[in-house]
MMTF fields as JSON, N, C-alpha, C and O atoms, coordinates in Angstrom:
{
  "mmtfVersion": "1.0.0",
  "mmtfProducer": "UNKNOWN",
  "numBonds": 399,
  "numAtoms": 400,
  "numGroups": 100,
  "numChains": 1,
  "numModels": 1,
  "chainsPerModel": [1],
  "groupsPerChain": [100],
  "chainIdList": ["A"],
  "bondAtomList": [4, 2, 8, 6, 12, 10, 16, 14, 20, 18, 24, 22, 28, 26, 32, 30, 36, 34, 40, 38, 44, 42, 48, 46, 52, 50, 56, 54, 60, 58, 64, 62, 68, 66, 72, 70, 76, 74, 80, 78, 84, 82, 88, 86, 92, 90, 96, 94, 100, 98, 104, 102, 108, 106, 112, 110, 116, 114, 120, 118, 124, 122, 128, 126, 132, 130, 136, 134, 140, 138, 144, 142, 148, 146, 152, 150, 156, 154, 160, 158, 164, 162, 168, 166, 172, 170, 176, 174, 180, 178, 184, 182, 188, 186, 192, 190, 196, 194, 200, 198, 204, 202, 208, 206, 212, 210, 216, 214, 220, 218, 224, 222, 228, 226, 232, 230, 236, 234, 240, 238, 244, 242, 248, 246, 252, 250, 256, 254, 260, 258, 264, 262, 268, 266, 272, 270, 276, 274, 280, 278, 284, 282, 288, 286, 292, 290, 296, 294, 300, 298, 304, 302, 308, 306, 312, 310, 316, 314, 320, 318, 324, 322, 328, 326, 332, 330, 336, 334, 340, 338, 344, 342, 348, 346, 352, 350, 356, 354, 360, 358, 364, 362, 368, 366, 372, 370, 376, 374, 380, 378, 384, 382, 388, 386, 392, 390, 396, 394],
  "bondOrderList": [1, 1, 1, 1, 1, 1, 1, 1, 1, 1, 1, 1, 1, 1, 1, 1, 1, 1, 1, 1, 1, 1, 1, 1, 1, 1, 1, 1, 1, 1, 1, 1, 1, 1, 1, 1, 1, 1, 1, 1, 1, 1, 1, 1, 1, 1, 1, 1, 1, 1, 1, 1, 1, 1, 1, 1, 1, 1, 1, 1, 1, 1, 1, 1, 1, 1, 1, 1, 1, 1, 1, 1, 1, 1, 1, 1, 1, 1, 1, 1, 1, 1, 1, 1, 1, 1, 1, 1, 1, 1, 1, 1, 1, 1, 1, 1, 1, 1, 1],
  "groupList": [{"groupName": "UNK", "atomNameList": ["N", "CA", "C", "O"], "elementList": ["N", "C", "C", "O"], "formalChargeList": [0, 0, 0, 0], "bondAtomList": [1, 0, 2, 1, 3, 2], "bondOrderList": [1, 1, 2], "singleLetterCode": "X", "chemCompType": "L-PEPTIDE LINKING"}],
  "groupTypeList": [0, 0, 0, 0, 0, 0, 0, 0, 0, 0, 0, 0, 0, 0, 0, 0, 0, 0, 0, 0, 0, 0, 0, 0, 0, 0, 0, 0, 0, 0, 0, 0, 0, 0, 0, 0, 0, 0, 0, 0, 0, 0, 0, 0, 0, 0, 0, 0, 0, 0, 0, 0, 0, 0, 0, 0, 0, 0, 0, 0, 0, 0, 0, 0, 0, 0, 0, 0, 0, 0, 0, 0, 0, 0, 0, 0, 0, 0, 0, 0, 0, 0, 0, 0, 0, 0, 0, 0, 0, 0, 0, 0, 0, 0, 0, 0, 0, 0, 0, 0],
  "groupIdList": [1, 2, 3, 4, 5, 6, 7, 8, 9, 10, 11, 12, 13, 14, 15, 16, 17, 18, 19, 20, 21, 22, 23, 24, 25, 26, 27, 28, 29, 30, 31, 32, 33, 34, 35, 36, 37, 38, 39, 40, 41, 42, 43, 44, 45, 46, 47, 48, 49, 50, 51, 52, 53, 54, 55, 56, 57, 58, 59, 60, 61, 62, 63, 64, 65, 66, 67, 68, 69, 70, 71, 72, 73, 74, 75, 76, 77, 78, 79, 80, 81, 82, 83, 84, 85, 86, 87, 88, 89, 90, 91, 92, 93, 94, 95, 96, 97, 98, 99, 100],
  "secStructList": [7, 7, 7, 7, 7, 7, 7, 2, 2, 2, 2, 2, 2, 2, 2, 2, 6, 6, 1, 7, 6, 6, 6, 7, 1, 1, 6, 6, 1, 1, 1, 7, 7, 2, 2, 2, 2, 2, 2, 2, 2, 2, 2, 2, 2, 2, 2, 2, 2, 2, 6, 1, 2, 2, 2, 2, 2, 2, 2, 2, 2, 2, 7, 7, 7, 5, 7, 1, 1, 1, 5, 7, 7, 7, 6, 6, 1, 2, 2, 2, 2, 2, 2, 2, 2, 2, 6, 6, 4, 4, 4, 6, 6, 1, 7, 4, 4, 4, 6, 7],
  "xCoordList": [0.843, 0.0, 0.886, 1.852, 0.439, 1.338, 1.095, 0.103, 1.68, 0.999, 1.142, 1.687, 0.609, 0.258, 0.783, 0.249, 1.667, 2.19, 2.83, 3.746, 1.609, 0.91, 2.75, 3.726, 2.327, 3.864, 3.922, 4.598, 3.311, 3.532, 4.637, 4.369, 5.7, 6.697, 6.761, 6.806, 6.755, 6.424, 5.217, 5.442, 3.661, 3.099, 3.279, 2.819, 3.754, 4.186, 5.145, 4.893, 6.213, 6.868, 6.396, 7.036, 5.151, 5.075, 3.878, 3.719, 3.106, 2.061, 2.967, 2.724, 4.122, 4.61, 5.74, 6.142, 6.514, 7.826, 7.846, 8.776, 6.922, 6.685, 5.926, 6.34, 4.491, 3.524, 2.974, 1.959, 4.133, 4.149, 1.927, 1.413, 1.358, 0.129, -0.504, -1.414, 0.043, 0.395, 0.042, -0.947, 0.992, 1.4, 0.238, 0.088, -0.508, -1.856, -2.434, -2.544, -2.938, -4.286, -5.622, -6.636, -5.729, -6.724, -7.517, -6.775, -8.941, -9.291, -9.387, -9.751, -9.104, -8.445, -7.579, -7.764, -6.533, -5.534, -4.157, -3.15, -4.28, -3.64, -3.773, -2.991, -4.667, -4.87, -4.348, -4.135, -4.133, -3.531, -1.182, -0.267, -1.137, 0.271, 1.015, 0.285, 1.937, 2.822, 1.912, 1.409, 2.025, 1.394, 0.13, 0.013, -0.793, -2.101, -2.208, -2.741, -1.608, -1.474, -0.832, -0.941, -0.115, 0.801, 0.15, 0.404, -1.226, -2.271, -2.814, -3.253, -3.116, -4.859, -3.836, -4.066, -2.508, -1.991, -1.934, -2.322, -1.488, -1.287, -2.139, -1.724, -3.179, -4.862, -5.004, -5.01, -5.178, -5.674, -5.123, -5.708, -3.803, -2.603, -3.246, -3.667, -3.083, -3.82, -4.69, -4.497, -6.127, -7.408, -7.126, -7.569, -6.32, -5.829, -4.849, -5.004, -4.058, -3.408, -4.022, -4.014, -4.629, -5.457, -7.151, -7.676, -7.163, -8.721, -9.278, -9.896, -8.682, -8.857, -7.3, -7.342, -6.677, -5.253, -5.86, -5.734, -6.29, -6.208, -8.021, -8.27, -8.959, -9.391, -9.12, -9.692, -8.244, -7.711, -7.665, -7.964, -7.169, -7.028, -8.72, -9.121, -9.131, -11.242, -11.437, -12.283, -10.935, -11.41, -11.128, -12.103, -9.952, -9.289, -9.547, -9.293, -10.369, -10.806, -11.918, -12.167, -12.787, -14.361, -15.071, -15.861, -14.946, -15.129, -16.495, -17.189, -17.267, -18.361, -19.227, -18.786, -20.686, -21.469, -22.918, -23.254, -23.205, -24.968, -25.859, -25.322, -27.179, -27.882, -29.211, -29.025, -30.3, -31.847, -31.496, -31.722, -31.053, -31.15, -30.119, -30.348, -28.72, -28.348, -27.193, -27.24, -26.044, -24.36, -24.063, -24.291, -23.423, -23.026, -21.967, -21.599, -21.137, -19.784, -18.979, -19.714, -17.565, -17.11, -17.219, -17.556, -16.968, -17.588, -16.247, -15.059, -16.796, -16.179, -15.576, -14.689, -16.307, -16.376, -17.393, -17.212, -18.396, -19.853, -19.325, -20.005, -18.154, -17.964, -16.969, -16.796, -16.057, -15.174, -15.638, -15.266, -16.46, -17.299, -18.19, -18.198, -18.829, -18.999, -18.34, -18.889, -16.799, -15.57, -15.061, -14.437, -15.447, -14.556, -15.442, -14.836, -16.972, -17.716, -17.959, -18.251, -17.812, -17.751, -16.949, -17.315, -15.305, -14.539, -14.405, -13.412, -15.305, -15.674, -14.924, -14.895, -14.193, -13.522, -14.115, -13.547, -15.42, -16.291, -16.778, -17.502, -16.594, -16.999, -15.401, -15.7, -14.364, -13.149, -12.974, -12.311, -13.205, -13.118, -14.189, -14.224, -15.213, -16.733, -16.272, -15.3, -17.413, -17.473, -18.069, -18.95, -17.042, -17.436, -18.854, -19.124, -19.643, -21.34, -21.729, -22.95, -21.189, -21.571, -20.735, -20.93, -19.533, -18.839, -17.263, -16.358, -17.283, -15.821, -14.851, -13.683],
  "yCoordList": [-1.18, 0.0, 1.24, 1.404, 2.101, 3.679, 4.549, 4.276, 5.525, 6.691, 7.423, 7.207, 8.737, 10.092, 11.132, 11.442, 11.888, 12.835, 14.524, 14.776, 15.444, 16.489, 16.829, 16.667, 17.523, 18.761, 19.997, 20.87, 20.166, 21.371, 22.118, 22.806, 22.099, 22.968, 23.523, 24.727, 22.437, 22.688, 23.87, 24.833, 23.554, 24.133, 25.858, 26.782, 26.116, 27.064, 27.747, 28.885, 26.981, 27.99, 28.166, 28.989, 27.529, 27.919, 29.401, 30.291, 28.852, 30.293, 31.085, 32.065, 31.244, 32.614, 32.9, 34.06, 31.925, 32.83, 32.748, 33.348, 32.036, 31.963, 33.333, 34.492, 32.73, 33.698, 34.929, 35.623, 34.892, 35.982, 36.658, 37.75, 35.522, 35.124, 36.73, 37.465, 36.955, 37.866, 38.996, 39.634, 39.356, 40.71, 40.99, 42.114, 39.826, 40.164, 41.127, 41.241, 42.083, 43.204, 42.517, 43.179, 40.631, 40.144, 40.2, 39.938, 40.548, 40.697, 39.463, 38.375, 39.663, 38.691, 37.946, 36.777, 38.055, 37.244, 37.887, 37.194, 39.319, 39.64, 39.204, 39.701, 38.409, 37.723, 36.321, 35.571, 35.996, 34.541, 34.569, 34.412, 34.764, 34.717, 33.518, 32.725, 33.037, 32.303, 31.167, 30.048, 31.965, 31.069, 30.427, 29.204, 31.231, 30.754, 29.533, 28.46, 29.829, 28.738, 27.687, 26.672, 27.649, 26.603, 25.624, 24.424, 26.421, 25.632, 25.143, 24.082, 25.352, 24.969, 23.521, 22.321, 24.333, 22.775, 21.545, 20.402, 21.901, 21.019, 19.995, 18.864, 20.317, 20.287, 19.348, 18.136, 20.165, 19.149, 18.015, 17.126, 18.121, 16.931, 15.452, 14.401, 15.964, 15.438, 14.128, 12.92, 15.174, 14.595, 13.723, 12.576, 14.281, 13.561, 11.725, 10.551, 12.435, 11.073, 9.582, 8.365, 10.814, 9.791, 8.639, 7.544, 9.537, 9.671, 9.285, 8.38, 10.422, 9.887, 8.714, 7.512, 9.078, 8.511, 6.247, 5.161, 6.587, 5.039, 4.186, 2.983, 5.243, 4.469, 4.415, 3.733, 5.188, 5.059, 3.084, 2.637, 2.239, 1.178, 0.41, -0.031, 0.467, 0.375, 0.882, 0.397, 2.231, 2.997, 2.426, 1.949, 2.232, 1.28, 0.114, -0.06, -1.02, -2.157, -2.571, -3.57, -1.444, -2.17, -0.539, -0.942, 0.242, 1.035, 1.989, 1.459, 3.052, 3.024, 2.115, 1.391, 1.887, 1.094, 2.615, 3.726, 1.925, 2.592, 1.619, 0.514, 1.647, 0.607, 1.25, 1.703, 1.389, 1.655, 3.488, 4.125, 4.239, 5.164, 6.169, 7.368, 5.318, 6.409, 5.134, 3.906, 6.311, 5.777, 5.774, 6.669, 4.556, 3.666, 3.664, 2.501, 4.564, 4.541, 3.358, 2.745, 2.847, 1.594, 1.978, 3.131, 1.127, 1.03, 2.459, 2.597, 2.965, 4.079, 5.676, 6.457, 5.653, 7.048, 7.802, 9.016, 7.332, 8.112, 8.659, 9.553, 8.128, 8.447, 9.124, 9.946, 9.264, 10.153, 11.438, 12.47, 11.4, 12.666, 13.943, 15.136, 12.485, 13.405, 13.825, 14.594, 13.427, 13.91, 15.006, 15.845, 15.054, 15.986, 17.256, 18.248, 17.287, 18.056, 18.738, 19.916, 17.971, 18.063, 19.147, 19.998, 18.84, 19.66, 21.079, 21.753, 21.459, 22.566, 22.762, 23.861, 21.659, 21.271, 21.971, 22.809, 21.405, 21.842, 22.83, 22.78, 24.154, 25.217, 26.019, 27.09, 25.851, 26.516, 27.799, 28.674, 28.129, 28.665, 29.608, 30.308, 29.686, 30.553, 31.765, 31.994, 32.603, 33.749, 33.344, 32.519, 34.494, 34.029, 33.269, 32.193, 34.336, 34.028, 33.137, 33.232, 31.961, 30.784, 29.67, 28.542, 30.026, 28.563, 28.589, 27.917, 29.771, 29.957, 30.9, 31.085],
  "zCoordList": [0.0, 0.0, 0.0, 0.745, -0.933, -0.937, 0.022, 0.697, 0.312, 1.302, 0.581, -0.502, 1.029, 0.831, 1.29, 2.354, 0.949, 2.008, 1.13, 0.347, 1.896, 1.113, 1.101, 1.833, -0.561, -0.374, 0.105, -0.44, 1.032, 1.53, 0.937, -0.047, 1.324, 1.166, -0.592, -0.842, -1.737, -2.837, -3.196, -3.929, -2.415, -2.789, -2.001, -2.672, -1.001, -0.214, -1.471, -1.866, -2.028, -2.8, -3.942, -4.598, -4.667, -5.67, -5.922, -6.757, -4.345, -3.966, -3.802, -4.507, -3.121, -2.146, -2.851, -2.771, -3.701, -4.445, -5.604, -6.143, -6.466, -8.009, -7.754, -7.794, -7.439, -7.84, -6.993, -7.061, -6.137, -5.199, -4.746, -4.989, -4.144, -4.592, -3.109, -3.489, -1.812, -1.296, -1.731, -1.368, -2.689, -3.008, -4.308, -4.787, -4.761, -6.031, -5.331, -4.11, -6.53, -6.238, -6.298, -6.077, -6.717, -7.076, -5.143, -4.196, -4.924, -3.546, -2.742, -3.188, -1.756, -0.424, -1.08, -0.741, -2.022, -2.235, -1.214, -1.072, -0.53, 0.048, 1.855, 2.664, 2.196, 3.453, 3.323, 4.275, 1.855, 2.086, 2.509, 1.701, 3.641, 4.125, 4.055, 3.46, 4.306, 4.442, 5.688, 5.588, 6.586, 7.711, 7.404, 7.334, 7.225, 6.951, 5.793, 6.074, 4.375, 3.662, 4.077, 3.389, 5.129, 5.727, 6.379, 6.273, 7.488, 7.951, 7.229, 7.673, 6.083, 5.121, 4.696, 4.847, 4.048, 3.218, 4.361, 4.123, 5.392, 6.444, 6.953, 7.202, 7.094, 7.662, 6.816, 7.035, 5.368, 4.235, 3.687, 3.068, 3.994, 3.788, 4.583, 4.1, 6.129, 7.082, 6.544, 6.684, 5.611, 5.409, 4.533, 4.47, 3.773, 2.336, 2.51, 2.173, 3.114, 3.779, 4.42, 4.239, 5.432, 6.611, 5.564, 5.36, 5.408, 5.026, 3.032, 2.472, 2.647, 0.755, 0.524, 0.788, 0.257, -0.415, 0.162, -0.405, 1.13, 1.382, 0.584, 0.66, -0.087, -0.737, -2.286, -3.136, -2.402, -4.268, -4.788, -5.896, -3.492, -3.842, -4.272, -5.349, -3.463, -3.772, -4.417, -5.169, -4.78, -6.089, -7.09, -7.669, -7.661, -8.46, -9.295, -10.487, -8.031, -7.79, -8.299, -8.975, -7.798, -7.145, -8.339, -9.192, -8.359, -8.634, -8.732, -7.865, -9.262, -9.427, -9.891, -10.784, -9.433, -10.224, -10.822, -10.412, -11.655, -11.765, -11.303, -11.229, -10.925, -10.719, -10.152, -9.022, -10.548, -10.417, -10.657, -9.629, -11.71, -11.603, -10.658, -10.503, -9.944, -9.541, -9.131, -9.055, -8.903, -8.538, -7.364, -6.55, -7.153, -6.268, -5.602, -5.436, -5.029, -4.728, -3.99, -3.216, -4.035, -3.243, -1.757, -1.489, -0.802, 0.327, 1.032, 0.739, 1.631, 2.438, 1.749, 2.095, 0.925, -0.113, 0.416, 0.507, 0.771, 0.948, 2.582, 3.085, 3.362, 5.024, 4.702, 5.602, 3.754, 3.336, 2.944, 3.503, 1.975, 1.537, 3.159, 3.462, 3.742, 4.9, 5.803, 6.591, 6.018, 6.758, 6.271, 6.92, 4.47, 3.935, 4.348, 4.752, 4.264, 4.311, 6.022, 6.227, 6.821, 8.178, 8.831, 9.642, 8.087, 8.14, 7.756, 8.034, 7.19, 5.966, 4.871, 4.318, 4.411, 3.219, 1.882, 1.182, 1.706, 0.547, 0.225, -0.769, 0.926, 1.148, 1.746, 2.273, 1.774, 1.924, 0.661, 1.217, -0.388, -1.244, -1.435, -2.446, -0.381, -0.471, 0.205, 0.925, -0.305, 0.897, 2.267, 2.509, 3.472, 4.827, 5.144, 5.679, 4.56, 4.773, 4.192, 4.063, 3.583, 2.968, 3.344, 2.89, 4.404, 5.236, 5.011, 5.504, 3.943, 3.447, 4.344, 4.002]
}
């Protein structure tokens, strides 16, 4: 079995010294700091590791089905989805007033 293990540091330099992402006039791109992106990648690494990366193998395997009108995911996707959502994963990219 493979693991998962977020690149932080990669994605840190490619936000903060490629694209100097900070210093954009694009709005609230100037609240995203060094630190703060450091948490989100971290966090999400976390989810990613712990949580998605270990059903890629079921995914793989067993995979979607269709069956009476609607899709079927392999066993522990549907408890993943609500971990991801729990966390406010799915809504990270919204405005405040919508979970973001």
């Amino acid at each position: 079995m493979t693991t998962y293990s977020a690149p932080v540091k990669d994605q840190q330099f490619i936000l903060h010294e490629v694209l100097r992402l900070s210093q954009s006039n694009i709005p609230g791109y100037g609240d995203l700091d060094p630190a703060f992106t450091e948490a989100i990648f971290n966090e999400s690494g976390k989810l990613a590791s712990a949580v998605i990366a270990p059903l890629n193998a079921i995914g793989d395997r067993k995979g979607c089905t269709w069956n009476a009108g609607a899709v079927h995911t392999p066993a522990g996707f549907k408890n993943a989805f609500e971990e991801l959502k729990a966390g406010g994963w799915a809504g990270i990219d919204m405005p405040e007033q919508y979970g973001g």
